[in-house]
Structures are given as C-alpha cells and as structure tokens.
C-alpha positions in Angstrom: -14.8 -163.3 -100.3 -15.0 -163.5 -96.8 -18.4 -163.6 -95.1 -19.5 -160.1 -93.5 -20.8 -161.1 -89.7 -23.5 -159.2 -88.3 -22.9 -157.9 -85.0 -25.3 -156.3 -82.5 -24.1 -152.6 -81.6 -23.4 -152.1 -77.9 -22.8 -148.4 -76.5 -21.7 -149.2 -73.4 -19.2 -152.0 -74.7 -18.0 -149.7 -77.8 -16.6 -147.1 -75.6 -16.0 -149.1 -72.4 -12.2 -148.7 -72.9 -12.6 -144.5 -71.9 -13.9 -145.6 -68.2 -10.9 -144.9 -66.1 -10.3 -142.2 -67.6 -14.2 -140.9 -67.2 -16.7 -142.4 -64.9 -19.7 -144.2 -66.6 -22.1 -141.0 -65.3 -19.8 -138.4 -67.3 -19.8 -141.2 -70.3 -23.2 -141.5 -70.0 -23.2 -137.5 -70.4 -21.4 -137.6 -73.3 -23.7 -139.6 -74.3 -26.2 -137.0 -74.2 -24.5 -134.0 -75.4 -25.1 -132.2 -78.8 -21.7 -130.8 -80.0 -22.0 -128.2 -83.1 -19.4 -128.0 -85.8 -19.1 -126.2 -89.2 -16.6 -127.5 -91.4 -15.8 -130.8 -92.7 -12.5 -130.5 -94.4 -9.3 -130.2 -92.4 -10.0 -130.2 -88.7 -14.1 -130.4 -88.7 -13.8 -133.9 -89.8 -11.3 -135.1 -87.4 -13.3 -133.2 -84.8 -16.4 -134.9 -85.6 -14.8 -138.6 -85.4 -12.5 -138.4 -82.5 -15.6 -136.8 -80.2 -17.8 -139.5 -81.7 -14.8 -142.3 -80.4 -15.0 -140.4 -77.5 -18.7 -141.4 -77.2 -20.4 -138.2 -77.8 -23.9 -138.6 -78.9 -25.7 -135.8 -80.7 -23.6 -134.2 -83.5 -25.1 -131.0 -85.7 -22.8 -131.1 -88.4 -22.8 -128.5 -91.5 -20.5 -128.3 -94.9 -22.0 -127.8 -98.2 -18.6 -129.0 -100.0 -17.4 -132.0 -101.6 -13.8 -133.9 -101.5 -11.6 -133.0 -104.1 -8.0 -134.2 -104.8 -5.9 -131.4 -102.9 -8.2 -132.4 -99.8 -6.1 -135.9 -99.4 -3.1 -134.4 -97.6 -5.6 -134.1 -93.8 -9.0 -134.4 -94.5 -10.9 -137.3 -92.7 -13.0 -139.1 -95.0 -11.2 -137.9 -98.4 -9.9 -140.3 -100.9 -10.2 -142.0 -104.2 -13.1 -144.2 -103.2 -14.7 -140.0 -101.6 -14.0 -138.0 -104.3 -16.5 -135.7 -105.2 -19.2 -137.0 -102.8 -20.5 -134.5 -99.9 -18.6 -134.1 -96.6 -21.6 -134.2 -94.7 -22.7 -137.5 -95.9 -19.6 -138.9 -95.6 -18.5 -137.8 -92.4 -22.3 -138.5 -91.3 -21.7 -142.3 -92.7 -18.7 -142.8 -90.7 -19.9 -141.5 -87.4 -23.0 -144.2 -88.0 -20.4 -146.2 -88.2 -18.9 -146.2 -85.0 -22.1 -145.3 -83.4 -25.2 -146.2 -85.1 -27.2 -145.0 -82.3 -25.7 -141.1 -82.9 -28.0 -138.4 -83.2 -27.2 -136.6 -86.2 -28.4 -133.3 -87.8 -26.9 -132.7 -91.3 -26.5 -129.2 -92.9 -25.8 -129.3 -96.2 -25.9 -125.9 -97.6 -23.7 -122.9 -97.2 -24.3 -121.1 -93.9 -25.5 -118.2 -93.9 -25.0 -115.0 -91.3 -28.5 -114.8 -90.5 -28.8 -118.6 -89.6 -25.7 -119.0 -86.6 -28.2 -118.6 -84.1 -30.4 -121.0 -85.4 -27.6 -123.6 -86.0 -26.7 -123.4 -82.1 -29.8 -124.2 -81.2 -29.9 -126.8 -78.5 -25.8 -127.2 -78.6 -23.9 -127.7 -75.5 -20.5 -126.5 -77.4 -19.6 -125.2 -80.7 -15.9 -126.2 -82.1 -14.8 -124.2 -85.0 -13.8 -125.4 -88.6 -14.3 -123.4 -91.2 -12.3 -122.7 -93.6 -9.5 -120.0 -92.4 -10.8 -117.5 -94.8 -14.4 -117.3 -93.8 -14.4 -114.9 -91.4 -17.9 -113.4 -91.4 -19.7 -116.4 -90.5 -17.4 -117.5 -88.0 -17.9 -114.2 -86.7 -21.5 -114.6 -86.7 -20.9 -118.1 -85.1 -19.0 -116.8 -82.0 -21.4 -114.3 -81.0 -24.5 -116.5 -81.4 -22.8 -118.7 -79.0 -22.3 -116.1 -76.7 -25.3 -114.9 -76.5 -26.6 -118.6 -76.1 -24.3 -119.1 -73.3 -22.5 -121.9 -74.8 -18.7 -122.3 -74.8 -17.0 -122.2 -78.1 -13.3 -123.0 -79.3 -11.3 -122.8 -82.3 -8.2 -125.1 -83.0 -6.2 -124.6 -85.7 -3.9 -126.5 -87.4 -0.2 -124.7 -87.6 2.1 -125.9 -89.4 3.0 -129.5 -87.3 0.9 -128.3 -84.3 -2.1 -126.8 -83.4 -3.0 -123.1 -81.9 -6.1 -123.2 -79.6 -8.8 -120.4 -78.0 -11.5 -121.0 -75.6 -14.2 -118.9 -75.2 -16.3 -118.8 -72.1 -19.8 -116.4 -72.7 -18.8 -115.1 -69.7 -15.6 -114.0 -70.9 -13.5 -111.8 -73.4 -15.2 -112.3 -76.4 -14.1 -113.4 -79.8 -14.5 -110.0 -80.8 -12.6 -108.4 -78.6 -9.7 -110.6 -78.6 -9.3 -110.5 -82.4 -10.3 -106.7 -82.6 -11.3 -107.3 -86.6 -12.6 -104.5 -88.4 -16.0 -104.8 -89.9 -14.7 -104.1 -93.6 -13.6 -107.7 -95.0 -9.5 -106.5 -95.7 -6.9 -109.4 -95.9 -5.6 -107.2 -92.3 -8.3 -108.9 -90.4 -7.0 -112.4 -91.5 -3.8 -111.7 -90.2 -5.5 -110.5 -86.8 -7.0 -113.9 -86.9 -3.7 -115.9 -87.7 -1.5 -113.3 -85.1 -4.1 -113.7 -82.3 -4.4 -117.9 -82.6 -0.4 -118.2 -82.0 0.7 -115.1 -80.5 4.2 -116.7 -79.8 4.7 -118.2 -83.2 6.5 -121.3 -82.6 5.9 -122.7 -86.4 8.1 -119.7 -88.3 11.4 -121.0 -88.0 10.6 -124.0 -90.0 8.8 -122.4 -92.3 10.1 -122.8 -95.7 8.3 -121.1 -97.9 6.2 -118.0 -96.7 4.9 -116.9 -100.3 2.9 -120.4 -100.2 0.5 -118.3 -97.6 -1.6 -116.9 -100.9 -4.3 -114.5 -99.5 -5.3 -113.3 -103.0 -6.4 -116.4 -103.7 -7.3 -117.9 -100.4 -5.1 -120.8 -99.7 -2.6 -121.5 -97.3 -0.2 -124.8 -96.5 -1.1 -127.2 -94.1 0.3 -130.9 -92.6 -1.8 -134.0 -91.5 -0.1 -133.6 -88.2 -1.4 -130.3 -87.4 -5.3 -131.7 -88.1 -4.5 -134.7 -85.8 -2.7 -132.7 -83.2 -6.0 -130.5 -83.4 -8.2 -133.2 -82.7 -6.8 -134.0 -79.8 -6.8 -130.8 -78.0 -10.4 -129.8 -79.2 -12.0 -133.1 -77.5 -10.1 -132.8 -74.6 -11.0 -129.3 -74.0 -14.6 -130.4 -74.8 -14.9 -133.7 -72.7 -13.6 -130.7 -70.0 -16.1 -128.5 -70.8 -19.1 -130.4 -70.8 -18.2 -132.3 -68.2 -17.5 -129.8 -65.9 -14.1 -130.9 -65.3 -12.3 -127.6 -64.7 -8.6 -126.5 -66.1 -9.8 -124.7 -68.3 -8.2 -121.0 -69.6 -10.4 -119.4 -71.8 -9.3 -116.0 -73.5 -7.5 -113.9 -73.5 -5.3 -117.1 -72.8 -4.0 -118.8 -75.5 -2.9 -122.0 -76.1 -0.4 -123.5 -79.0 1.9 -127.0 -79.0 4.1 -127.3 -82.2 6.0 -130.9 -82.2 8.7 -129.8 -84.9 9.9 -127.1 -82.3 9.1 -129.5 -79.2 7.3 -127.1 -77.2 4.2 -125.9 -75.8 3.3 -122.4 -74.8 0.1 -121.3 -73.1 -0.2 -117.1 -72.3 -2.5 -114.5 -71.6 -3.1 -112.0 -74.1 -3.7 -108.9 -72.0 -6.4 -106.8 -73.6 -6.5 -108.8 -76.8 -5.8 -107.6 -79.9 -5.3 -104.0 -77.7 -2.1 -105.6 -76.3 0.7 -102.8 -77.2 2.9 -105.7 -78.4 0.1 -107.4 -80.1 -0.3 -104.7 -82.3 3.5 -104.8 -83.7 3.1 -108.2 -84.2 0.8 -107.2 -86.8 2.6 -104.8 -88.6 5.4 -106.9 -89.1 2.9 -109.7 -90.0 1.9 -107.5 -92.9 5.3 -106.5 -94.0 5.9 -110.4 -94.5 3.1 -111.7 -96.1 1.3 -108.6 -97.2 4.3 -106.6 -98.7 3.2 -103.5 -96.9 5.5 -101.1 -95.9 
C-alpha cells in the first residue's frame, strides 16, 4: 500500500488557478458567499461541487434522499461504494474534500412549504434542484427568495443540454413567467418544462417520447445535460454575486443543446401570457398528455 501524505490545506493555493479569470478581491468574495441549493441528485450535486472548485465558501445544502442504482447515469457522488448512503453526507464529504475550510449547513429532511423562507436565510443566491416533479416547494422556494431579495436560477438538464432562467426580485417573477395554476394537475408540469426551453432544441432527437411518464413521475435524462448545467449555473452565479453584469433574467430565457449545436437565448414577452406560449402548451399536451 502506498503511504497516504498529509498535506496542509491552503485556500488561496487550492483555487489560485481561477485568478485571471477573477481578481483575488472577487475570489476572496466567493470566499464569503453562502449559496443555497435543494437537491442533491442530478444537477444539485454537480452544482454544489463545481461552485465549491470555484471557491465558494458557505454552502446550505438540503436532500433527504439516498443513492440508489438508477441514480448512476448523472448524479455526482452516486456509485457502488454510495449506494444507499445520504446525499447530503456525501455530497457534504466531498466538498470538505476540496475545501475543508467550507462552511456547511446540512438539511437532511424533506422540505417543507412552510420552511423556504427559513432555508434562505442568510443566502446570497438560491440555485434550483429539485426534482422536476416537485413543484410546490419550488414554488414556495422562488417566492421566499423574492421576497428576500436574493436572485434565484433554475438550470435544467434537457436532453444533451441545459435550459436556464434567472430571476432577479426585482423582476418577472417565477410565478408570472410559468403562470401555474394552484391545483397540483400534470398541465402545470408542462408549463414548467414549455416555459424552461421555449424554443425546444432537444425534440428532434428525441427518440422516444412515451419515456416522459408523468403518472409515475419520471422522465429521461443524460450525464451531459447535468455537466452542461453546471457550468452555466456557476457562471451565472460567480456573475451574480460578483456583480459582474450580463446578466438577462426573465422573461429571458436561455437554452444550449450540443446534439443540435446551438444556443438560443429569447425574451418571453409576458410569460406564460405570451399568445404563442400558450399554443405551445396545447400541443405539449396532445404529445405527452394524449389530450385532445
């Protein structure tokens, strides 16, 4: 066996390779930032670790879920040597161990409606990633961080690309650019899934539409869209918190899909209002809803 060496933990040499890219003030503010996310499967764990490489130092991180075999295809941290241990600890464990000196609050039960406000306590950013199909306390977690006068983005992973949203409290809301209805229907996941990539750039390779199984709650997904995800989400957050500008928050939207090699960023005039929009939808349900 080889003989494990010790080594002394250096912040500033760990992440000295970013300055150039970032002065070592706006490192040293990353440094000090508290990012929020909920959801450690798919994208919430690739969040977590790229922003923590990207020297981010104060992470409240919440998923009350365990890694499980159909989990290995783009979850960071899953595998045989994971399976069945908590997300949280794990993902926890591995940002120690890029940063030991990371500030790290762990949630470990399911979030609840009532406590979004109290999990954005203190956050600089919230970054979206829960699961596609739990809408009501992403909901909840949108307008806490409105209200709180934080920014918040969702990216989501499409196919072999990635659909983004920024939200600025000073701006449409998530609300309003979704337009759900308040009674749970599988409609409003389609507003969701419509509203994210407006231009659908992933349907002409997709092969197999019935795999998108809302009665149960699943839907296909690709390692390239998580890593493709991560990327976008830290930049836009290394650009929000550090003030960097460039940014188009909704009712712009924002989607790169490397199978079709393009990249499309639009404004969604009046949301989920938008005339056009709104026959996007029906023909969304006639495809994967059967409706007439």
């Amino acid at each position: 066996m080889l003989n494990k060496i010790k080594h002394e933990f250096s912040y500033s040499e760990a992440f000295s390779r970013t300055l150039g890219w970032m002065t070592a003030e706006e490192q040293q503010k990353l440094r000090d930032s508290r990012v929020a996310i909920v959801g450690l499967g798919g994208v919430g764990g690739a969040h977590a670790i790229t922003l923590a490489r990207l020297g981010v130092g104060k992470f409240r991180i919440c998923d009350f879920d365990t890694f499980d075999l159909p989990n290995f295809n783009r979850q960071f941290g899953s595998g045989m040597s994971t399976l069945g241990q908590s997300k949280t600890d794990i993902i926890a464990e591995q940002i120690r161990d890029i940063n030991p000196e990371a500030e790290i609050d762990l949630w470990s039960d399911p979030l609840t409606v009532e406590e979004a406000g109290k999990f954005l306590d203190n956050a600089d950013i919230y970054i979206d990633s829960i699961d596609f199909f739990v809408l009501d306390v992403r909901r909840a977690l949108f307008a806490a961080a409105r209200s709180k006068e934080i920014p918040a983005l969702t990216a989501a992973p499409i196919g072999t690309g990635s659909a983004w949203i920024i939200f600025d409290p000073e701006g449409m809301s998530f609300e309003e650019y979704f337009g759900f209805e308040n009674v749970e229907t599988d409609l409003n996941y389609l507003r969701f899934a419509t509203g994210l990539a407006p231009k659908g750039l992933h349907f002409p390779y997709l092969v197999d539409p019935s795999r998108f199984d809302f009665a149960n709650r699943k839907a296909p997904s690709t390692p390239m869209g998580i890593m493709l995800c991560a990327g976008v989400a830290a930049t836009e957050t290394m650009k929000l918190l550090l003030g960097r500008g460039g940014i188009k928050p909704a009712p712009w939207f924002h989607q790169f899909d490397a199978s079709a090699g393009r990249k499309v960023t639009g404004k969604l005039w009046f949301g989920a209002r938008n005339p056009l929009q709104k026959i996007k939808l029906r023909l969304a349900a006639r495809k994967f809803l059967k409706t007439d």
